[in-house]
N, C-alpha and C positions, 0 to 999 in steps of 0.2 A: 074820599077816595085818595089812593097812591098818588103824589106827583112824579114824573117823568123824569126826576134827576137825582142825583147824587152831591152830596154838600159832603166840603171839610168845616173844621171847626177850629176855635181860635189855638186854646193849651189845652193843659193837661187835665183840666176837669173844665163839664162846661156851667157857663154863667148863666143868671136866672134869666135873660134877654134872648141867651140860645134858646135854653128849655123852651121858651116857651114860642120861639119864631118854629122851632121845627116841629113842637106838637103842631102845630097850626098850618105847617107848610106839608109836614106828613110826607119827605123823600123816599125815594125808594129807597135809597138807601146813602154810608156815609162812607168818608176815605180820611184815613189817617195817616199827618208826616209826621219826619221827628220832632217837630213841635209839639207834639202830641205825646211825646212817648217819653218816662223818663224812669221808669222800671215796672216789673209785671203786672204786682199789683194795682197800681195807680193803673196799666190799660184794661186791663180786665174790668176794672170800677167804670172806664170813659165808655168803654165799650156798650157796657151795661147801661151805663148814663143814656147812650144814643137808643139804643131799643127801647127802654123803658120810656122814652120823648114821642114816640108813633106806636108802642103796643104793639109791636110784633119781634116774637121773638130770633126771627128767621131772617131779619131788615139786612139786607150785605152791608157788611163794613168790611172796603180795601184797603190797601198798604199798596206801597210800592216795595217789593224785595226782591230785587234781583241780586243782589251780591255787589260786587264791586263797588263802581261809586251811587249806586243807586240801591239802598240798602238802611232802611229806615230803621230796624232794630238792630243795634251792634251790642259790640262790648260795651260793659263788665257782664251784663245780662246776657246776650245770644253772642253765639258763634260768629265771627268776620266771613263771611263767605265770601268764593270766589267771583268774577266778572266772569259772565259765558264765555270768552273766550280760551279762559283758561283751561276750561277741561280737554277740548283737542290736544292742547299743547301737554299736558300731563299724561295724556294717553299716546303721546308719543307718534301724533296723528291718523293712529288705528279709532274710525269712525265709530266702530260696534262697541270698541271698550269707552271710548269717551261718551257714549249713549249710555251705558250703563252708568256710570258719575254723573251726570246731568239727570236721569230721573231719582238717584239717590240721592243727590246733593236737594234737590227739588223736596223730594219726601222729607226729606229733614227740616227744610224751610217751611212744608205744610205742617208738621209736628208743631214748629215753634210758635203758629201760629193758631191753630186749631187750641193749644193753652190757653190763648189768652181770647176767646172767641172773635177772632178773626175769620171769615170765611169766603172771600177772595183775595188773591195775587194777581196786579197788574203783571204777569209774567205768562208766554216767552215771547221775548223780543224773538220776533220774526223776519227785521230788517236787515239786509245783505249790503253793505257799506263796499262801494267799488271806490278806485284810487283816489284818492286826492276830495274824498266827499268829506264833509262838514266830521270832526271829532264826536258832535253828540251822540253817535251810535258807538263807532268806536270800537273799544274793547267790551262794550255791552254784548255784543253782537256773536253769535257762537261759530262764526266759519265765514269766513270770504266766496263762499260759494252756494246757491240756493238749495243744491239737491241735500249738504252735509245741515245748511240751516233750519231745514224741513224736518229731519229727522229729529235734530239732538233737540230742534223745539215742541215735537210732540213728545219724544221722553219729559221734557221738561214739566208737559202740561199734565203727562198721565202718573207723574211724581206727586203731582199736586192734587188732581181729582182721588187718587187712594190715600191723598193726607187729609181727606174730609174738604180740600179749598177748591174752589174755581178759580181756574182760569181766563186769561183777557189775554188773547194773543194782542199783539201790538207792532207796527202799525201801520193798519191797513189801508192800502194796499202798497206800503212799504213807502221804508225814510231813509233807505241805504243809500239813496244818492241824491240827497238832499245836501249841499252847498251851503249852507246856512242853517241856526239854529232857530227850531221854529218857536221856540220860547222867546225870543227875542225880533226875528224876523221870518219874513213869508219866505221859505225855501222854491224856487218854481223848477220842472222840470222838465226841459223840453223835450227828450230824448222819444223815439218812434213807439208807437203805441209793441210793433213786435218783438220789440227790444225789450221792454216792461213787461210782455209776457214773460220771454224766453227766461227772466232774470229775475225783475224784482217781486212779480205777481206769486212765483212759483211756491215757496215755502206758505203763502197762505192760501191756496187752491188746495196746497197738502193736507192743510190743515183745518178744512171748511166745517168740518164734521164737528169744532169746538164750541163749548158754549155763548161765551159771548166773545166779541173785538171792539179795538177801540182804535179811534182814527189817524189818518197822517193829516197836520194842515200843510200840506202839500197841494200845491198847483202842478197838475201833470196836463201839461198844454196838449197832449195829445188825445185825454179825456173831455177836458173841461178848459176849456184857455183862460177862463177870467177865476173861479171860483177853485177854493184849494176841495180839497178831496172831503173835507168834512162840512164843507155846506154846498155842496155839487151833488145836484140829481144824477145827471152821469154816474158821478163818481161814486155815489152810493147803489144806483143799478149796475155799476160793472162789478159791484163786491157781489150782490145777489145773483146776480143772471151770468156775469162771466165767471168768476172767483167760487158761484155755488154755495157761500157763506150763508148760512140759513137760522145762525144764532141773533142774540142779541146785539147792535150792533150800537154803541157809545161813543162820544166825540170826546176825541181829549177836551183837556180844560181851556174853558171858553175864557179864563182869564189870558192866557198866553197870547204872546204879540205880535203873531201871525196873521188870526184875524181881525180884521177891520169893521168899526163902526162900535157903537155900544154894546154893553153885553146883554141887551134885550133884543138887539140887530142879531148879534150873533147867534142867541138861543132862537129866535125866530127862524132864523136860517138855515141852522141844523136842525131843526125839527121839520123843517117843510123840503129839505133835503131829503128825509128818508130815514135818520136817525131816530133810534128809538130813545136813545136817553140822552141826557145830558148831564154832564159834569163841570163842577164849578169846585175849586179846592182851596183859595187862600185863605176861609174862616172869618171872611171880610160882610158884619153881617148887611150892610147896606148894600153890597155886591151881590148876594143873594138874595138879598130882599127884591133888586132891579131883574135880576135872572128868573126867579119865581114867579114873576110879571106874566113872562112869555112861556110861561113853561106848561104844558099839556097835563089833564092827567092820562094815568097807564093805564089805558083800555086796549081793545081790540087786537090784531096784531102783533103790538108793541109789549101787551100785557102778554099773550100766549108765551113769546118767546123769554119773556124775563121768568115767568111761571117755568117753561122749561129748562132754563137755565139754573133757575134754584132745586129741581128736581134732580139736576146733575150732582148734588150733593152728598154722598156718602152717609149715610148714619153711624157706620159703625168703620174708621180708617184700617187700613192694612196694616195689619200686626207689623210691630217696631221694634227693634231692641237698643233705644236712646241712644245712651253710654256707647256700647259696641259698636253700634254704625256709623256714629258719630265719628268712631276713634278709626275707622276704618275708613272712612270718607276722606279724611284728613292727609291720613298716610298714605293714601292713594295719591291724594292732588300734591303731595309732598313736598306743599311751601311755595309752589310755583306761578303764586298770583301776589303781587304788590297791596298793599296798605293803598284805597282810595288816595286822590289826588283832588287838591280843587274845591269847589265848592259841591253839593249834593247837586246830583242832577235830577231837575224837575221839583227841587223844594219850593214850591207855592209859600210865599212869605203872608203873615197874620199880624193884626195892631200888636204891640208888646202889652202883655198885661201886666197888668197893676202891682 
């Protein structure tokens, strides 16, 4: 049977110790950084490598690609895309036209991806970043305001479901005002549960209808006071029962430094949370071998809505015309997003290989 999680993997082709941990662990599915990645053909071949290790040719394998600094395929190969926030800003803060750029700009990142058989996007950031909150959302983040981030993130999403990928809104139930980075530390938020509706909940109630989502490790004291949002019962029935979120619903990676305890603690605890899957990304195979441990398989449930969520897949993507929209997309956004800064955000690091 299927296990319950999602693994990265170390580089760019895998070694005969992977091949054969994940014939044998059988993930749902895998997620690729730029560690991963070092031109077309080598991902297509890793790609393939991954599904041909579990015999299914339908196994999700993610990327992160949002644009900006979180943007796993760049140049010489794909296009530098923008950071969500830039499309408001090129649209001259006309919300409808900037909706139209953001599910183009989308459709074009499904194209690049749908190439190389990729068939999930950890994208749209759904997170609403208020004054003085923590930079890791940032300029990720498409609007300072929930009603404008609701919108230009289901363009974003329905960009990508007619470019044959799924979507992962992210993260739920929002990281806009999280004070800390949760890769590194536990963000908590004390702020009033009607506050959290009226603000940060709002962009993903809009958006409940999508396939799958993936977590905040956020502590929102007014849910849950001890447990962040990804291994809180609360916090996973206020996604269902308040939020009406009825997809798939995955924990960020249990490597991040958020949460506490080992990461057979951790998978234990998102799974008995309420989380259907689990994800682990730094290619680390003792790290997976400890998370495999505590890891369920996908039945029940958990199985229906993974099943549904790969039903959301397209067979046949909405007519494109590359080149032209490409060139059109471009001159629209008209240069008005910077060259990432920094280090990648959310690059899960893997042994160096040999």
């Amino acid at each position: 049977m299927v296990s319950a999680v999602i693994f990265g993997c170390a580089g760019y082709r895998l070694s005969a110790e992977e091949k054969s941990f994940f014939a044998e662990a059988n993930p749902w599915g895998f997620i690729l950084f730029r560690r991963n990645v070092e031109n077309p053909d080598q991902v297509k071949a890793l790609v393939s490598e991954l599904r041909a290790c579990v015999g299914r040719d339908d196994a999700p394998v993610l990327i992160d690609q949002e644009g900006g600094r979180v943007q796993r395929l760049g140049p010489p190969f794909w296009p530098k895309y923008p950071p969500g926030a830039a499309y408001l800003q090129a649209a001259d803060g006309d919300v409808n036209k900037a909706r139209e750029l953001v599910r183009l700009g989308a459709r074009l990142m499904a194209h690049d991806l749908h190439e190389l058989g990729i068939n999930v996007d950890c994208v749209p950031v759904l997170d609403v970043p208020v004054p003085d909150a923590h930079d890791i959302i940032g300029d990720r983040a498409y609007a300072r305001d929930p009603q404008t981030v609701a919108r230009l993130g289901r363009a974003a999403a329905e960009g990508m479901l007619a470019g044959g990928v799924l979507p992962i809104i992210k993260h739920i139930p929002g990281h806009g005002r999280a004070f800390s980075d949760s890769h590194h530390d536990l963000p908590v938020v004390e702020t009033p549960l009607e506050e959290l509706d009226a603000w940060d909940f709002v962009p993903f109630r809009a958006n409940s209808d999508m396939p799958m989502a993936m977590t905040a490790h956020v502590v929102f004291t007014a849910v849950d006071a001890a447990e962040p949002a990804t291994t809180s019962k609360a916090g996973i029935r206020l996604m269902r029962d308040h939020l009406g979120f009825g997809g798939l619903i995955m924990c960020d990676d249990l490597s991040m430094n958020a949460l506490q305890g080992t990461l057979k603690d951790r998978a234990e605890r998102s799974i008995a949370a309420g989380c259907d899957m689990l994800l682990h990304c730094n290619g680390k195979l003792d790290e997976m071998a400890e998370v495999l441990s505590a890891t369920p398989k996908l039945k029940g449930e958990a199985k229906q809505r993974a099943d549904a969520a790969l039903a959301r897949i397209v067979r046949l993507p909405e007519p494109l015309d590359i080149e032209a929209d490409r060139a059109r997309f471009f001159a629209a956004m008209d240069g008005r997003f910077a060259a990432a800064r920094g280090p990648d955000v959310g690059e899960a690091q893997a042994p160096a290989l040999a």
